[in-house]
C-alpha positions as CSV (number, residue, x, y, z in Angstrom):
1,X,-1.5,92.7,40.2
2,X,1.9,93.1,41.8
3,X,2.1,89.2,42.7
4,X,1.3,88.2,39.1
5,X,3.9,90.6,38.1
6,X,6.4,89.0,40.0
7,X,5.5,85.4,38.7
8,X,6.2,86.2,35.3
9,X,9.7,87.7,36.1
10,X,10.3,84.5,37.8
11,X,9.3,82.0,35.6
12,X,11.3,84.4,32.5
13,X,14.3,84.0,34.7
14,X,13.9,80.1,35.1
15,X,12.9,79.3,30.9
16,X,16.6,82.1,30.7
17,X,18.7,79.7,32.7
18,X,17.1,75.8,31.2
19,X,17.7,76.8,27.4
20,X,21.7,78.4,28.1
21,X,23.5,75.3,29.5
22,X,26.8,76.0,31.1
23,X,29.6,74.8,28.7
24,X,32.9,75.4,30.8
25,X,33.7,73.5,34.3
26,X,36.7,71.9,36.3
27,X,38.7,69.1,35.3
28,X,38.5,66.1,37.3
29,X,41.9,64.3,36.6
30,X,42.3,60.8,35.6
31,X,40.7,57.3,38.1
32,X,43.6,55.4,37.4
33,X,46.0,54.7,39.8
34,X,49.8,56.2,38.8
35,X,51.2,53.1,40.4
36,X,51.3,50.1,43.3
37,X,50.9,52.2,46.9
38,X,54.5,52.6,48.4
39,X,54.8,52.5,52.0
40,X,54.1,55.5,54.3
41,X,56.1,54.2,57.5
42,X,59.5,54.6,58.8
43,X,61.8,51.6,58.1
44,X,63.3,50.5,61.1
45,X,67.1,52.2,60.2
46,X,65.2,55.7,59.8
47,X,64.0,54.7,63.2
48,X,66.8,53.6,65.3
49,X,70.0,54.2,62.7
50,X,72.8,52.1,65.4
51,X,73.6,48.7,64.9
52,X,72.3,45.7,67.5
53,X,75.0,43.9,69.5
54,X,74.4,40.0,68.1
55,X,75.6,36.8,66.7
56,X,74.6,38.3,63.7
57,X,75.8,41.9,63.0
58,X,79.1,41.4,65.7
59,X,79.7,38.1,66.1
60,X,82.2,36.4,68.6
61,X,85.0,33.7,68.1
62,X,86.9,30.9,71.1
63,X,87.5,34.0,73.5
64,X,84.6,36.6,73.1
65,X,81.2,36.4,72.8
66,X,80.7,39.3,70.9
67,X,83.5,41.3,68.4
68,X,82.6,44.9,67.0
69,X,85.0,45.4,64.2
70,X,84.0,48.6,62.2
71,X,83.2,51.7,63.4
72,X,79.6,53.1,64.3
73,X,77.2,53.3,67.2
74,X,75.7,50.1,68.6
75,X,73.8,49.1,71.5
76,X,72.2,46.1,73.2
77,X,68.8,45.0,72.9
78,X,69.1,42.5,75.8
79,X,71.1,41.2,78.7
80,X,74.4,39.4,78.0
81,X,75.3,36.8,80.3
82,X,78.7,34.8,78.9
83,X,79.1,31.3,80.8
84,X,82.2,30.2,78.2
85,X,85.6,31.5,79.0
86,X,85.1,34.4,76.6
87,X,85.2,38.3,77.1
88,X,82.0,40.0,76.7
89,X,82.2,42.9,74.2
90,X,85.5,43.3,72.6
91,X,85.9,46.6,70.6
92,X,88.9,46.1,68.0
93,X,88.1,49.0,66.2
94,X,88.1,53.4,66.6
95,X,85.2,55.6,66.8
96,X,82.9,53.6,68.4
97,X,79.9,54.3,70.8
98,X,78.6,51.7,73.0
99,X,75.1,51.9,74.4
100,X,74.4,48.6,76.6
101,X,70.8,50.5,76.8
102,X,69.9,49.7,80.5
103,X,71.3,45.9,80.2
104,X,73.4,43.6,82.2
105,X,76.4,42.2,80.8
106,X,77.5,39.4,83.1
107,X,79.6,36.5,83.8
108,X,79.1,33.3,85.2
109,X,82.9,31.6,84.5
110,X,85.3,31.1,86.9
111,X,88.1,32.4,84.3
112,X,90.2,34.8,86.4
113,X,91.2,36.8,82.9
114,X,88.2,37.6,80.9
115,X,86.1,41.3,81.0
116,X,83.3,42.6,80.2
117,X,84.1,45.4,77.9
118,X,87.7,44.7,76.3
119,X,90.2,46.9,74.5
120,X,92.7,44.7,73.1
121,X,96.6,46.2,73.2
122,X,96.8,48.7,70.5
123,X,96.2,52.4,69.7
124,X,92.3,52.5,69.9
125,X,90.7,56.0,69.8
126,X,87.3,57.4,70.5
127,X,85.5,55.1,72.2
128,X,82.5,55.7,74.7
129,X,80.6,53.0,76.4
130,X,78.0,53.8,78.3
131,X,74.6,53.1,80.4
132,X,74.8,49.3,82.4
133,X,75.8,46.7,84.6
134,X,78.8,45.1,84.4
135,X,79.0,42.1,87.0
136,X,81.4,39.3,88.0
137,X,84.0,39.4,85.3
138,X,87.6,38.1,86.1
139,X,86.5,35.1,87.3
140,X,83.4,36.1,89.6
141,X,86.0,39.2,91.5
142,X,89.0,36.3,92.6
143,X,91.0,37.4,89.6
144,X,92.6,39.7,86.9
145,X,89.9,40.0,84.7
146,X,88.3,43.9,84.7
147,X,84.0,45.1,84.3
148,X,86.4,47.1,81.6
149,X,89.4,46.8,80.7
150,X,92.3,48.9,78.2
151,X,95.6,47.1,78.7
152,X,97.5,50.0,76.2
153,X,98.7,52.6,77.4
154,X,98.3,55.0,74.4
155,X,94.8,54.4,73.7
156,X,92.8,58.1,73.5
157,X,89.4,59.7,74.2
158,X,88.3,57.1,76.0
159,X,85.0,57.5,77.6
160,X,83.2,55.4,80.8
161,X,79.8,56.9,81.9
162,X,76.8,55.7,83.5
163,X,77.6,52.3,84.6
164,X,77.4,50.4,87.3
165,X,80.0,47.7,87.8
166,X,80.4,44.9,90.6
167,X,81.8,41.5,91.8
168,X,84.7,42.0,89.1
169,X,88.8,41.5,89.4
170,X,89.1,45.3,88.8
171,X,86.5,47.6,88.5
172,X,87.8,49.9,85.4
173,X,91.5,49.4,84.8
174,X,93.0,52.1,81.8
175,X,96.1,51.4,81.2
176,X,96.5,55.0,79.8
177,X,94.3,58.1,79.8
178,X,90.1,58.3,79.8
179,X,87.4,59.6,81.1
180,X,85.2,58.4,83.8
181,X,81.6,59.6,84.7
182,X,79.1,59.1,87.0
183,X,79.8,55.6,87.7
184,X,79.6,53.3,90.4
185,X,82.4,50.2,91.2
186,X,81.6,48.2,94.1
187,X,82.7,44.9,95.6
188,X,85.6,44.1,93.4
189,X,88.5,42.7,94.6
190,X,91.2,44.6,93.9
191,X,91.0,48.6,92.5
192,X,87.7,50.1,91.3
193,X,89.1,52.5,88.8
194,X,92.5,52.8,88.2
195,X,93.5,54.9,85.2
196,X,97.0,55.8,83.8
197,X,98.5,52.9,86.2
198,X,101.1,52.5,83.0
199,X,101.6,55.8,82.0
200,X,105.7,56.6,82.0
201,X,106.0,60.7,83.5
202,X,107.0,62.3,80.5
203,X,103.6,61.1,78.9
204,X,100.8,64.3,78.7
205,X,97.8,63.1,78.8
206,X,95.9,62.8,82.1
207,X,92.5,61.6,83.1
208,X,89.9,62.8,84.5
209,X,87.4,60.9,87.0
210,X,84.2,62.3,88.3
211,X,80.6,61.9,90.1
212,X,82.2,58.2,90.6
213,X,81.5,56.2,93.8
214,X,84.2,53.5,94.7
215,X,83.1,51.8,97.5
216,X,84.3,48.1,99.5
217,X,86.6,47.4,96.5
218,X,89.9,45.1,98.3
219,X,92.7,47.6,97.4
220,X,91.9,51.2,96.2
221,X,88.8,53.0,95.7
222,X,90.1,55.2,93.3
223,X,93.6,55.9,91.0
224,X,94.7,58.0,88.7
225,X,96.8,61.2,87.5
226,X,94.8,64.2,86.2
227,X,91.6,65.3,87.8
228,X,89.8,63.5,90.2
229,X,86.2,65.3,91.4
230,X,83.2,64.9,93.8
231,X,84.1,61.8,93.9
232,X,83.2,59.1,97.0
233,X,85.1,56.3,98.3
234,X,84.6,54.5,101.2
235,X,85.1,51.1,103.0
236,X,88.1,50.1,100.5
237,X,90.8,47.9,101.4
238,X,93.9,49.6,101.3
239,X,93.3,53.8,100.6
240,X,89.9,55.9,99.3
241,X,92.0,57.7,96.5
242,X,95.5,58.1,95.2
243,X,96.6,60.1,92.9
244,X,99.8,61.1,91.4
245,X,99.9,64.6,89.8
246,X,96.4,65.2,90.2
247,X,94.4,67.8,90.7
248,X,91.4,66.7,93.4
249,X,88.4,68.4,94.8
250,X,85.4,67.9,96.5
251,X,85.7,64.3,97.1
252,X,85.0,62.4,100.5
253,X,86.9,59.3,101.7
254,X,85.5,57.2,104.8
255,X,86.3,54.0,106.7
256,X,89.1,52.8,104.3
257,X,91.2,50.3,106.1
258,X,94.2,52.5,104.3
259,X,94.8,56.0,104.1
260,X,91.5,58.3,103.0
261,X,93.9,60.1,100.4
262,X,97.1,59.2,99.4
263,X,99.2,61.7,97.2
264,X,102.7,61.7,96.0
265,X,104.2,64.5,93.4
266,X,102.3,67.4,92.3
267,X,98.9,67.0,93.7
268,X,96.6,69.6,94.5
269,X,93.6,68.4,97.2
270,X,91.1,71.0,97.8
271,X,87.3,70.8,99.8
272,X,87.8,67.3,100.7
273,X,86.3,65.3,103.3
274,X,88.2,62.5,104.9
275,X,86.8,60.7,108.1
276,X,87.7,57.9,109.9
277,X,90.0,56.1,107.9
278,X,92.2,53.4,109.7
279,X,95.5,55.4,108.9
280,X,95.8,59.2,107.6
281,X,93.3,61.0,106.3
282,X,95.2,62.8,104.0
283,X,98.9,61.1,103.4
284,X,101.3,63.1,101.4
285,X,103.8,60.7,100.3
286,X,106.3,62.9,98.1
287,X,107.0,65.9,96.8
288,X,105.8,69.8,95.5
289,X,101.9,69.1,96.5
290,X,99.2,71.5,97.9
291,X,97.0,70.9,100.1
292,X,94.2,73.5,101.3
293,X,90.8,74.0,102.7
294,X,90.1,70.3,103.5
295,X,88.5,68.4,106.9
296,X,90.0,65.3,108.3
297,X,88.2,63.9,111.7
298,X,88.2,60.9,113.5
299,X,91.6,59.3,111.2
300,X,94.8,57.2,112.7
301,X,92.8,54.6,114.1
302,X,95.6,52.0,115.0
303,X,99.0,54.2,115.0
304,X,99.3,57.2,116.8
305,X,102.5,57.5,114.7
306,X,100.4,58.9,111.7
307,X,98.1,61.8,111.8
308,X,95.0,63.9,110.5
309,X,97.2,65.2,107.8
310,X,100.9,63.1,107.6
311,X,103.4,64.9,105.6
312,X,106.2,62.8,104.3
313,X,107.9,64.7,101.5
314,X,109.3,67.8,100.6
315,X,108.2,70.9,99.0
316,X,104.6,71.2,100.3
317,X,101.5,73.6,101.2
318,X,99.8,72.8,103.8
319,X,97.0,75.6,104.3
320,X,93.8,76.4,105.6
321,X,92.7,72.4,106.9
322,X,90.6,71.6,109.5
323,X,91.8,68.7,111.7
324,X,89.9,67.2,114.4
325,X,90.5,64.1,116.7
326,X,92.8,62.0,115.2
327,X,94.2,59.6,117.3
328,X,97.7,60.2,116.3
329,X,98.6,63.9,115.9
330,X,96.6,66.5,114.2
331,X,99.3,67.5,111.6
332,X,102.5,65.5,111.5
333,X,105.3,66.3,109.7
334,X,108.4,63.4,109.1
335,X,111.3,66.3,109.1
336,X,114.1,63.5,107.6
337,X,116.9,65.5,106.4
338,X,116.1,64.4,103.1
339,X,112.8,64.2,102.6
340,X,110.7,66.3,104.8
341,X,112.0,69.6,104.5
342,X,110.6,72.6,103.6
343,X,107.0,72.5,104.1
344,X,104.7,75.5,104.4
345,X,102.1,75.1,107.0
346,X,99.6,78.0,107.5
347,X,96.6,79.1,108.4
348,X,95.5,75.4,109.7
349,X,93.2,74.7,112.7
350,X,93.6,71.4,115.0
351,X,91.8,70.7,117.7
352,X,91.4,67.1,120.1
353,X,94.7,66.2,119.6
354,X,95.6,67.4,123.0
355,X,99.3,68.3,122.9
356,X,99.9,66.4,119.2
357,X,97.5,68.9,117.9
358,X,100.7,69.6,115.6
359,X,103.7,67.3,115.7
360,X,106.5,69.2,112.7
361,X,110.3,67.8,112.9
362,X,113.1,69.2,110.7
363,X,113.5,72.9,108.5
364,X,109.7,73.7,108.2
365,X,107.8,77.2,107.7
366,X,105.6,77.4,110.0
367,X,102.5,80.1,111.4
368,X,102.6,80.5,114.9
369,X,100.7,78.3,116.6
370,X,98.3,80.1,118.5
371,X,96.9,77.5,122.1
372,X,95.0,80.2,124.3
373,X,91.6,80.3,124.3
374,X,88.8,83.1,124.6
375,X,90.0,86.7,121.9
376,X,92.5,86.7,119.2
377,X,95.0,88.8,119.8
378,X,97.8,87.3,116.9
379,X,97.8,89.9,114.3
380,X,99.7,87.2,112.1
381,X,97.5,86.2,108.8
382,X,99.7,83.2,108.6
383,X,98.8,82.0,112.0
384,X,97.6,78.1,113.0
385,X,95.3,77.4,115.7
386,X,94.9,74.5,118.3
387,X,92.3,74.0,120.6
């Protein structure tokens, strides 16, 4: 009874639902297409927005292969090898970043005055080149020619970083200030990086040079006024480093056939390592420098004349250095009348000089020099040692 009950209610439902049709539902929208598909990639300036170094976007002319005349970032896209006597990359232009992207740009000519990356004379600002080689430019390292090259001295915010640069004339060579990072100049045959070699003294701006390696270049590893730090330079021709109102630290100079450092007027040279150099390892040439808390071993290989530490000028701080075998003296200071007078020198320690440990001539402030071995007894703060 119940189960016919129950079929009835069912099939009143179903006859309900067939005879009231639903008269509302969603609307679908029209088939046809609102236009032509439009591309859903990148284009290839959304991608990479710098401009390629080519014949075709920087061309060249007689005496470069390439020219980049308007500012923007470009890079390279392959290696440039040049055999025409042409510069590489010539930048006549401000604001400009240079990516060589991992590439060689290389000479084969025999051209003694062409570079790789040239800065015509003028007042060219804000320029950064950056990550490559640079080989055999100046006429395959027998002449002038420079890996880079700036021959004006008032060029500004210039900036070197990431390259590697060999077999050239010079290595870097700024006529005026910039900045130089993390690079490497070997083999060239004359400075590696010389920067502000044109500056007159009453000029501000000062360089800075750091991370670099200068190594078996034929005159000086390194140049330049400003700041010079952790730098290396080794196995150069004439000295490691010079600088001239600089302020260096943490650098190491070995086995130059010069002097490790060579200063002249108001230098500072701080946690340095110089070792074995042919002449000094730390020669200060002039006037009102500082020099503190650096190790010199194994320098003055040829003229027992110089020293460990040779102070020539006037004026300066000698503090806190460790000296050790130098054939020559320890520390050595000129005493002339004129120019060596005046010199502070404290707090220094010597030893394996036997009795050149310290050689000072002339009006000097000195610690005393404290010979005997076994306790301190010297309650003098200002005291030197050799030993």
């Amino acid at each position: 009874m119940k189960s016919s009950l129950l079929k009835c209610v069912l099939t009143a439902a179903l006859l309900a639902v067939l005879n009231h049709p639903f008269t509302t539902g969603y609307a679908q929208g029209s088939l046809t297409p609102p236009g032509p598909p439009a591309p859903s990639m990148k284009s290839l300036d959304q991608i990479e927005p710098r401009t390629i170094v080519n014949a075709a976007n920087t061309p060249g002319d007689a005496g470069d292969v390439f020219i980049i005349r308007q500012p923007g970032s470009y890079y390279l896209t392959t290696n440039l090898i040049a055999s025409g006597n042409q510069n590489g990359i010539t930048i006549k232009t401000n604001n400009v970043t240079l990516d060589l992207n991992g590439f060689t740009v290389q000479s084969l000519s025999t051209n003694i005055n062409i570079s790789g990356i040239y800065l015509p004379p003028g007042n060219v600002a804000n320029l950064t080149v950056r990550n490559g080689t640079i080989v055999s430019w100046g006429g395959n390292g027998t002449g002038d020619g420079s890996g880079v090259f700036a021959p004006s001295d008032v060029s500004q915010n210039l900036v070197f970083e990431h390259l590697n640069i060999s077999g050239c004339g010079y290595g870097i060579q700024l006529s005026g200030p910039g900045v130089v990072r993390d690079c490497n100049v070997v083999g060239c045959i004359k400075n590696g990086i010389s920067l502000n070699y044109e500056v007159p003294d009453q000029v501000i701006q000062k360089s800075i040079v750091s991370g670099c390696m200068a190594n078996d270049n034929g005159w000086n590893g390194i140049y330049a006024t400003g700041i010079i730090s952790g730098c290396t330079a080794n196995d150069n021709g004439v000295d490691g480093i010079e600088g001239d109102k600089a302020t260096i630290s943490g650098c190491t100079t070995s086995y130059n056939t010069g002097n490790g450092l060579r200063i002249f007027n108001r230098c500072s040279v701080s946690a340095c390592v110089s070792d074995d150099n042919v002449s000094a390892g730390i020669l200060v040439e002039e006037d009102s420098n500082q020099i503190t808390g650096n190790q010199c071993s194994g320098n003055d290989a040829i003229d027992t004349a110089i020293a460990g530490i040779d102070v020539e000028g006037a004026n300066n701080r000698i503090e806190d250095n460790h000296v050790t075998q130098s054939a020559g003296s320890g520390i050595y200071v000129n005493g002339d009348s004129v120019n060596g007078v005046f010199n502070l020198i404290i707090k220094n320690s010597v030893s394996g000089n036997g009795t050149n440990d310290y050689s000072i001539h002339g009006t000097q402030i000195v610690g005393p020099v404290i010979t005997a071995t076994g306790t301190i007894t010297s309650t003098s703060p200002w005291a030197n040692f050799a030993f």
